[in-house]
C-alpha positions in Angstrom: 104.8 127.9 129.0 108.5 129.3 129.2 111.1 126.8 130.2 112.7 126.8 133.8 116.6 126.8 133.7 118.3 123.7 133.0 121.8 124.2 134.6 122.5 120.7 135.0 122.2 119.6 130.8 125.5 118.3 129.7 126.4 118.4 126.2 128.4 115.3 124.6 128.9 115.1 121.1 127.1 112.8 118.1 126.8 112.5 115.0 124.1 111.5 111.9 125.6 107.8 110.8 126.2 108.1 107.3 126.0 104.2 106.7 122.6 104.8 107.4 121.7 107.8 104.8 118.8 107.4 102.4 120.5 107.9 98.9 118.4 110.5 98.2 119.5 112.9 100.2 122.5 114.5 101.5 124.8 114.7 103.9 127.5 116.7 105.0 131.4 116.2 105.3 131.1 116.7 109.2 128.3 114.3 108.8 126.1 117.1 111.4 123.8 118.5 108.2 121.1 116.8 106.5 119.5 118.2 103.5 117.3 117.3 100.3 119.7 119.4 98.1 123.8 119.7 98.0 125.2 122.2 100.7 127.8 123.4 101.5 128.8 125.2 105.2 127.8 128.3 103.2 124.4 127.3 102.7 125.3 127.4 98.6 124.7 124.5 96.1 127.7 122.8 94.9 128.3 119.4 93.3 128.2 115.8 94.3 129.2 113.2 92.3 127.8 110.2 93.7 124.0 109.6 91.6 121.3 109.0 93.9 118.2 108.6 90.7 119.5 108.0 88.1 120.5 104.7 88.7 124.1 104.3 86.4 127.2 106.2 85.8 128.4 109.4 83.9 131.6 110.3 82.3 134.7 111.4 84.1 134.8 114.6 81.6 132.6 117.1 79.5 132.2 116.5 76.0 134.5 118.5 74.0 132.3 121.9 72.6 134.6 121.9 69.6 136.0 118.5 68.4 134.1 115.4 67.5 134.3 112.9 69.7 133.6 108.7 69.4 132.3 106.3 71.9 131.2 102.5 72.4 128.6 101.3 74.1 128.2 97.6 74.0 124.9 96.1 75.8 123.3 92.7 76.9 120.2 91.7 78.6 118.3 88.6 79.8 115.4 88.5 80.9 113.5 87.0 84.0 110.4 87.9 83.6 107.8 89.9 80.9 108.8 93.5 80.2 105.7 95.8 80.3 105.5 98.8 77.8 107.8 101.6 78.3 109.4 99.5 81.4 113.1 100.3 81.0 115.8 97.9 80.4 118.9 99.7 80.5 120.1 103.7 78.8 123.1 105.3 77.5 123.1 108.7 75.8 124.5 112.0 76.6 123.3 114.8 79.0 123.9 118.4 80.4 125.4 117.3 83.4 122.5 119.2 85.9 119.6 117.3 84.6 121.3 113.5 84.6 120.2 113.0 88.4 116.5 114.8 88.6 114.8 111.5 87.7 115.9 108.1 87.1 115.6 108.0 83.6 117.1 111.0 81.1 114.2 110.6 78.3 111.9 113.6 79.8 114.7 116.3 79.7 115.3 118.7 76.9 118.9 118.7 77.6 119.4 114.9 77.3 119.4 112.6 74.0 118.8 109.3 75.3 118.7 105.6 73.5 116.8 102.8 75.8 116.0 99.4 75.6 112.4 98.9 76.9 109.9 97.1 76.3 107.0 98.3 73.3 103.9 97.7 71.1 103.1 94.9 73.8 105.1 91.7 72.5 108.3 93.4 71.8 111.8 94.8 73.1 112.9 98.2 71.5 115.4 100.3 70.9 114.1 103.8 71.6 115.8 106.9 70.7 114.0 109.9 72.8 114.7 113.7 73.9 112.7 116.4 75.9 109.7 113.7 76.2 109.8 112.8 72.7 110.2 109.6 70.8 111.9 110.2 67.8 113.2 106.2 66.6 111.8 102.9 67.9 112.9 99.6 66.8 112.2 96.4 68.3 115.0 93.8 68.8 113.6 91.0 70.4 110.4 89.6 71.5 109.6 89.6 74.8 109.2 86.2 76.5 111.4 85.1 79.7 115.0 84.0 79.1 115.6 86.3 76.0 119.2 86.9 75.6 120.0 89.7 73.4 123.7 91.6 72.8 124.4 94.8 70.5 126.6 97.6 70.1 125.8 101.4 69.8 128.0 104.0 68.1 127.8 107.2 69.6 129.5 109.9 67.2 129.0 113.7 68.0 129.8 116.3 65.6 129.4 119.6 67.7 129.8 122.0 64.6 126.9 120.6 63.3 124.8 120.1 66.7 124.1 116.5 66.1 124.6 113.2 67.3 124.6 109.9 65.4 123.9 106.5 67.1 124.1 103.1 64.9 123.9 100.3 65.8 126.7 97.3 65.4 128.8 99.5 62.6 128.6 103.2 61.6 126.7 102.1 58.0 123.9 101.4 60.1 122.1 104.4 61.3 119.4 104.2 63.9 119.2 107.9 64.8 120.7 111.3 64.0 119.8 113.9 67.4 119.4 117.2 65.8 120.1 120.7 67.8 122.1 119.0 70.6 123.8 122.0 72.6 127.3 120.9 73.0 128.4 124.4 74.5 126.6 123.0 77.6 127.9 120.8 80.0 127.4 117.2 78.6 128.2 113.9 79.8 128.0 110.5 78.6 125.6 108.5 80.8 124.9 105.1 81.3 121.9 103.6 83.5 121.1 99.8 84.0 117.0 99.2 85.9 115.4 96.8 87.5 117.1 93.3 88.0 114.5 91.4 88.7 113.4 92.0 84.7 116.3 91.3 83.3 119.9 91.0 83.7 121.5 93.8 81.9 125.4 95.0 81.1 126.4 98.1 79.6 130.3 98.1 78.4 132.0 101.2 77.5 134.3 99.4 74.6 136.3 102.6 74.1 137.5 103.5 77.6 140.6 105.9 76.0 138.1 108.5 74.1 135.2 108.4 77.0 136.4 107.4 80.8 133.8 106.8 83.3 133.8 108.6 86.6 133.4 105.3 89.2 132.7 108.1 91.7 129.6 109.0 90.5 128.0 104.8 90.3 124.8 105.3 91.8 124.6 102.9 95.1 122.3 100.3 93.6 124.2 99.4 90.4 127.3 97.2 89.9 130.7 97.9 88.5 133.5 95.7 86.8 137.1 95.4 88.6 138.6 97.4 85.0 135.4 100.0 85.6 134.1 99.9 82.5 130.9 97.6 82.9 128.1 98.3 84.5 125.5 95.8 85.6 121.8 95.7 87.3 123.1 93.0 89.3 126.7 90.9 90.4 127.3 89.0 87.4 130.5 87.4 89.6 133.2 87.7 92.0 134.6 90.9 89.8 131.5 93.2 90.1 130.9 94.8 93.2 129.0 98.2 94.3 130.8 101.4 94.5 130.0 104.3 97.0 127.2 102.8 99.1 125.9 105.4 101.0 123.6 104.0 103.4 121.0 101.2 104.5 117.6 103.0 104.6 115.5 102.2 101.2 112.0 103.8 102.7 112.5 106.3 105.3 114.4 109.4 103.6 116.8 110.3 106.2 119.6 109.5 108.2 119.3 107.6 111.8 122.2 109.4 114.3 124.7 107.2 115.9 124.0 107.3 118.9 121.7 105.3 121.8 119.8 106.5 124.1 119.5 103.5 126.5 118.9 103.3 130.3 120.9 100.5 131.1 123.8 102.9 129.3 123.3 106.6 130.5 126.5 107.9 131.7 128.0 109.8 128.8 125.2 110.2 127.3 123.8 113.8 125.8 120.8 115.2 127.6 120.5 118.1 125.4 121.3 118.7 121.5 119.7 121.1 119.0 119.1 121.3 115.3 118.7 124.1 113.2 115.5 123.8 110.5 116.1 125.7 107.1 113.0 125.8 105.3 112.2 127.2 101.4 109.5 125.8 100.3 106.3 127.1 98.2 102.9 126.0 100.0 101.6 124.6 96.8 103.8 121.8 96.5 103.0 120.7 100.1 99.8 118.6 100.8 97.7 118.3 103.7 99.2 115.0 105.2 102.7 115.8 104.0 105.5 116.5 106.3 108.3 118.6 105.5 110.8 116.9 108.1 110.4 114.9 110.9 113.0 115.0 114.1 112.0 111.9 116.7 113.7 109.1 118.5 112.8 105.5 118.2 113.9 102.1 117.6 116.8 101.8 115.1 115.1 98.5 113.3 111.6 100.2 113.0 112.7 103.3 111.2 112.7 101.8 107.6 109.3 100.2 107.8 107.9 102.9 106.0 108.6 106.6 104.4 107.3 108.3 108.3 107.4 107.7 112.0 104.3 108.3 112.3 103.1 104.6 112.1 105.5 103.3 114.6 104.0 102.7 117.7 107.4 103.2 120.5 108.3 106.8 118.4 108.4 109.9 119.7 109.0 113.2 117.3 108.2 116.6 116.2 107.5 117.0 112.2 106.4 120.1 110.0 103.0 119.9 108.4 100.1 122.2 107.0 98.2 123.1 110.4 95.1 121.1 110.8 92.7 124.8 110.9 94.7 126.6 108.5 95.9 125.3 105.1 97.7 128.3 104.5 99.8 127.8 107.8 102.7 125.5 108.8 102.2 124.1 112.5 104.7 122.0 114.3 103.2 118.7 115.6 104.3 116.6 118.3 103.7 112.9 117.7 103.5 109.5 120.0 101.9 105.7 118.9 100.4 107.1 116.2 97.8 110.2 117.7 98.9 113.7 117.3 100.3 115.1 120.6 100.0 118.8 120.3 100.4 121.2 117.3 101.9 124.7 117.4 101.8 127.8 115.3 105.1 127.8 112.9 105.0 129.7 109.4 102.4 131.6 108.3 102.8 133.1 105.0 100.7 135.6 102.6 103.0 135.3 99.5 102.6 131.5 99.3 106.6 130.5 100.1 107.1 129.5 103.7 110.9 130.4 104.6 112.5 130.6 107.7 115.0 129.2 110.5 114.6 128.3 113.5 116.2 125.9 116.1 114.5 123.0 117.9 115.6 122.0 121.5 115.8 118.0 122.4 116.0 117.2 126.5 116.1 113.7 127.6 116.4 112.0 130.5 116.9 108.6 130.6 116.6 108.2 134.2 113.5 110.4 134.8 112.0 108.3 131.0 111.2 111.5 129.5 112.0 113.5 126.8 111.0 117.2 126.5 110.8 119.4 122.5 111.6 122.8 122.9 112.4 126.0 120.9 115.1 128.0 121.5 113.7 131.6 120.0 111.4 132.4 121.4 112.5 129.9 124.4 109.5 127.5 125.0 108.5 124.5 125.4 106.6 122.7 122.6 106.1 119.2 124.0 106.8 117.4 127.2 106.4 113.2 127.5 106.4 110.8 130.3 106.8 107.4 130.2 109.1 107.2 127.4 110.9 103.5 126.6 114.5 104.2 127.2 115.0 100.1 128.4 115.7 99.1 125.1 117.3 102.0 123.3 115.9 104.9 121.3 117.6 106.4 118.3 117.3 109.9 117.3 115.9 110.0 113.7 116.2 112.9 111.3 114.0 112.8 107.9 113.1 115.5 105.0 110.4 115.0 102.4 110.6 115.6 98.7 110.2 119.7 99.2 113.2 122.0 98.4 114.4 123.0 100.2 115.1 121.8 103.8 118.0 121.3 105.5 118.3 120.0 109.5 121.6 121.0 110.9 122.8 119.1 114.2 124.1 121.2 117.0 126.0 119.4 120.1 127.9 120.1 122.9 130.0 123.1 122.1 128.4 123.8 118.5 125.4 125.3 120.6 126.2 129.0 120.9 126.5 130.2 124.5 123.0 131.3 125.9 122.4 135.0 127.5 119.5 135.3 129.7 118.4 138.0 131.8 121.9 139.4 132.3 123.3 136.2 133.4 125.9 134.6 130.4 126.1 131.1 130.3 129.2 130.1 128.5 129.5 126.8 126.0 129.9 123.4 126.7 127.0 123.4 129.2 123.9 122.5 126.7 120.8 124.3 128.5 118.5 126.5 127.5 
């Protein structure tokens, strides 16, 4: 079914709410492009500082490839409650500076010589010295009962012309591991990551602050800071700690809620058309049968964090990105309402095994007429229409990506929607039709 002209949509402009972003995903400067990996406008990776696993804080500069260099790590921890084995306490080691934030620990990378406290062999706390999924030291330093307090220091010391690193612990005599075949002609940072508070209470100090600084721009959002910024904490051990770069207020749903409402009662100035662009890359491999690859919906601002979809909410409406229900080979779109699967159309279909493509989804509401109509815009079409929708108390639009690289949802309003030619007529921008 092809659309019917909409001459009367009016375009008004809004924006993804940034104070709502997942911190695992991305956002852009405009705050109009959401994405599981960094953008920029021209669609190429670059860096952001701000950590969204691993859950600590890197160095302000590289590692020097040619001169030694010293640093002091002091630590403490006290624990609330039993530490199982391997359950991480707090880490501090050094890193090539692209690995640091793929998981929330640095122990499984190659590229990253790692010391943790965590806890081992069942009734103890260790020190444990690991890199590229190895353990190389373990030592325990406490047992592990509730209200164990426990301080040290570690003594980093890396000698590039050698490809080491020594650690020792409370003075240099007192070795605990040398890191053999560390690649200091990468890019390494120091790194420093404090876990789960409601184990145990930990601090990491950097004692040395003139030989390694630490970059407070990168203090991932769950983790605390000290007013001199050089302590880091798993929780506010007073007034002078305080988080640093808090991106957002979702903790389940990975996306970013847009900031504005679609409410009856409110309707004059509202949108009635917008767009996003979908940028896909994805392998079909990595994608089950009941995954989604991004979801694009409207509902109630306080339901959208009850879980990691919408598609348990019972007043949400959307469109998502699945395998198609007859062909696992295929991608479909799928319109969803309370919970039952509204229609599903042909998307991607691929023979090499990577689905890849653009495309450019059309959103129509109207708040008087409580309906709201998905579209595409090429080929134009419409996807799904519904009635009855519950504008009384104000819908949200929603905008979520799963774990697969790599997507990107690109908002379009009012005069960032390219003008439309169609059968010889032009219509020129900001009327928002299709």
């Amino acid at each position: 079914m092809y659309l019917r002209f909409w001459f009367s949509f009016i375009g008004h402009v809004f924006y993804m709410n940034s104070s709502t972003l997942h911190p695992e995903r991305y956002l852009s400067d405009m705050d109009t492009v959401l994405s599981n990996f960094k953008l920029t406008v021209e669609n190429k990776e670059e860096e952001e500082k701000q950590l969204k696993k691993f859950k600590g804080i890197v160095g302000k500069y590289l590692l020097s490839p040619d001169t030694e260099t010293k640093f002091e790590i002091g630590f403490t921890f006290n624990t609330v409650s039993n530490v199982q084995n391997n359950e991480v306490l707090l880490q501090m080691g050094v890193a090539d500076q692209t690995v640091i934030d793929l998981f929330p620990t640095l122990g499984i990378h190659e590229k990253a010589w790692s010391v943790s406290v965590a806890g081992c062999r069942n009734e103890y706390i260790c020190l444990i010295a690991e890199s590229g999924g190895k353990i190389l030291e373990k030592l325990p330093i406490s047992e592990n009962k509730n209200n164990t307090a426990v301080s040290r220091k570690l003594l980093f010391h890396c000698i590039p012309h050698r490809n080491t690193m020594v650690v020792s612990i409370n003075t240099p005599k007192n070795e605990f591991v040398e890191f053999k075949g560390v690649d200091f002609k990468g890019n390494l940072l120091p790194a420093l990551a404090a876990y789960n508070p409601k184990l145990a209470r930990t601090t990491l100090t950097n004692i040395q602050p003139d030989n390694v600084e630490l970059d407070i721009t990168s203090l991932h959002r769950d983790v605390f800071m000290s007013e001199n910024n050089n302590t880091i904490s798993s929780a506010k051990i007073n007034n002078l700690f305080s988080k640093r770069n808090v991106v957002g207020n979702l903790v389940n749903y990975k996306g970013v809620i847009g900031d504005i409402q679609f409410n009856q009662k409110f309707h004059m100035g509202l949108p009635e058309y917008f767009e996003v662009r979908v940028d896909i890359d994805v392998m079909a491999f990595e994608i089950g049968a009941k995954d989604h690859l991004f979801e694009i919906g409207f509902t109630h601002q306080d339901e959208v964090d009850h879980g990691k979809t919408l598609r348990r909410i019972p007043k949400a409406w959307f469109i998502c990105a699945k395998k198609c229900s007859t062909d696992m080979k295929a991608l479909c779109l799928q319109t969803w309402h309370n919970g039952a699967k509204h229609k599903e159309v042909d998307f991607i279909r691929s023979s090499t095994g990577r689905f890849m493509d653009t495309i450019f989804l059309g959103f129509a509401l109207n708040t008087k007429a409580n309906t709201i109509i998905f579209s595409r815009r090429y080929p134009r079409k419409e996807i799904s229409s519904f009635k009855n929708v519950i504008f009384n108390q104000g819908l949200y639009p929603v905008f979520g990506i799963d774990k697969y690289q790599k997507v990107s949802l690109a908002l379009r309003t009012a005069e960032s929607i390219p003008r439309l030619s169609m059968f010889g007529y032009h219509f020129k921008k900001p009327v928002c039709f299709l």
